[in-house]
C-alpha positions, 0 to 999 in steps of 0.5 A: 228811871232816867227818861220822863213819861210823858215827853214830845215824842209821845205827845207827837204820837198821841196827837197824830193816830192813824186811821181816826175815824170810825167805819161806817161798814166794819165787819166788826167793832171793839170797844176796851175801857181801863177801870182805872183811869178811864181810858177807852178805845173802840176799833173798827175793822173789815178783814179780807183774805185772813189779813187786816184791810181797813182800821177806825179808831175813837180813841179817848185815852190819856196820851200814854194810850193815845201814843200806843193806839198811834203806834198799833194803827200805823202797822196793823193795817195787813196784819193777821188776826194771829198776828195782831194777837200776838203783838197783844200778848208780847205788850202785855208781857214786856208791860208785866215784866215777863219779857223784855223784848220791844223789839215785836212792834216798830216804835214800842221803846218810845214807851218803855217808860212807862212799864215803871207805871203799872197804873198806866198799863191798862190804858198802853195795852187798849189799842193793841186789845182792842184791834186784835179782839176786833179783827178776831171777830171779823175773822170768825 
């Protein structure tokens, strides 16, 4: 692995999340913890017309997570349920070496290190889980 796990692109990431701050009137709340390390991330969501209208996050991760949250919240907002599943699932399956594909979410190859480190997956996929369960429910 030619390039470091942790670098500044990933520390910018982590250190600037979209969408922040919990909502005080979400249709419907997700909280996802990794047993490993530790790492949580609660969404917040209201969905309006089958799509994704307003996003808060509490985000307790390592910078891993933290960046990967960053990167789910600054495309979701618009998203279906379908959709945001989706984008879930291609993680998982890129992070376990199914697929090699990054190209499903803008930004994702700045993780692409990380897939050498399984026990930093749980804490990449928290933000992407976490969301797409969130607006499921407030899709129902």
């Amino acid at each position: 692995m030619s390039a470091p796990l942790y670098n500044k692109d990933i520390l910018r990431l982590a250190a600037t999340i979209p969408h922040h701050q919990r909502l005080p009137d979400a249709q419907a709340s997700v909280e996802k913890r990794s047993p490993t390390c530790g790492s949580r991330v609660t969404a917040d969501v209201r969905m309006e017309g089958g799509k994704l209208t307003a996003l808060g996050l509490d985000v307790k991760a390592c910078a891993l997570g933290q960046a990967s949250a960053s990167l789910m919240a600054a495309q979701a907002i618009g998203m279906t349920a379908d959709e945001l599943a989706d984008a879930r699932d291609k993680l998982a399956a890129y992070l376990s070496g199914q697929s090699d594909d990054l190209d499903f979410w803008p930004g994702l190859t700045i993780l692409a290190p990380a897939r050498g480190y399984p026990a930093r997956h749980a804490s990449i996929r928290l933000g992407f889980e976490a969301i797409a369960e969130a607006a499921r429910i407030a899709d129902a």
